[in-house]
C-alpha positions as CSV (number, residue, x, y, z in Angstrom):
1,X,0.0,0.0,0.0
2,X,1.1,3.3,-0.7
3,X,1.4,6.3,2.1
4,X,-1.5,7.9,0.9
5,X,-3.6,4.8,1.0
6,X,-2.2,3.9,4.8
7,X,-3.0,7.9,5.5
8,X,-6.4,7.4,4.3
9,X,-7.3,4.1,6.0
10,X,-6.2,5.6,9.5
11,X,-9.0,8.5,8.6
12,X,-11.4,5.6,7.8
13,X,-10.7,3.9,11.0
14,X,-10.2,7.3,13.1
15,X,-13.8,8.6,11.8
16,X,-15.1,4.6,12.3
17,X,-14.5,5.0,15.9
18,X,-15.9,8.5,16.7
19,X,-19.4,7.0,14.4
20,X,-19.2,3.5,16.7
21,X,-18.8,5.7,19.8
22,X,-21.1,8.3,19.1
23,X,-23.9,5.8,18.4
24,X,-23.7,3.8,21.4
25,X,-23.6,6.9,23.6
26,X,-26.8,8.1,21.8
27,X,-28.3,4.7,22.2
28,X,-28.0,4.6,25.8
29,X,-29.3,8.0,26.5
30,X,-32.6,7.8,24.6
31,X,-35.7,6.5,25.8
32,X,-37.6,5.7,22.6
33,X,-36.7,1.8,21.9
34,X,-37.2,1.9,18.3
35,X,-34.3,4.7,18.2
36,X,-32.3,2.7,20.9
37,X,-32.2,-0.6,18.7
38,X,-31.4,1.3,15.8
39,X,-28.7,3.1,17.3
40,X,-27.2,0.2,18.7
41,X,-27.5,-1.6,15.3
42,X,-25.5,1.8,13.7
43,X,-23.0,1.4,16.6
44,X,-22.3,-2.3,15.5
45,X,-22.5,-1.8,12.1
46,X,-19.2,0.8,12.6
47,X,-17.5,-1.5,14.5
48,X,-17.7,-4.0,12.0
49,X,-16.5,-1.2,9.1
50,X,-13.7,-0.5,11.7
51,X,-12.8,-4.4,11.9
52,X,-12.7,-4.6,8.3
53,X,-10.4,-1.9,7.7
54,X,-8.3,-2.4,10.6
55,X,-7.5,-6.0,8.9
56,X,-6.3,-4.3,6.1
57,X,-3.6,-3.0,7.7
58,X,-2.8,-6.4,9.1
């Protein structure tokens, strides 16, 4: 991989984590559980784009 694709991948993953995060914060602060299962289903969803990144640096 070139340096510009390793550069870009670490964005991926950086911005992967704040969207994972964000998510599950959001998740357990609302009261609706409609919006709390789909949150939670958005949280996981990122941290499985994160894990498939994150293996292509492996």
């Amino acid at each position: 991989m070139t340096s510009k694709e390793l550069l870009y991948i670490e964005d991926v993953l950086a911005h992967e984590k704040v969207m994972q995060t964000a998510c599950s914060e959001f998740s357990n602060q609302v009261q609706n559980t409609e919006l709390k299962s789909f949150l939670t289903m958005l949280s996981s969803k990122h941290q499985q784009y994160f894990g498939t990144f994150y293996s292509l640096l492996g």
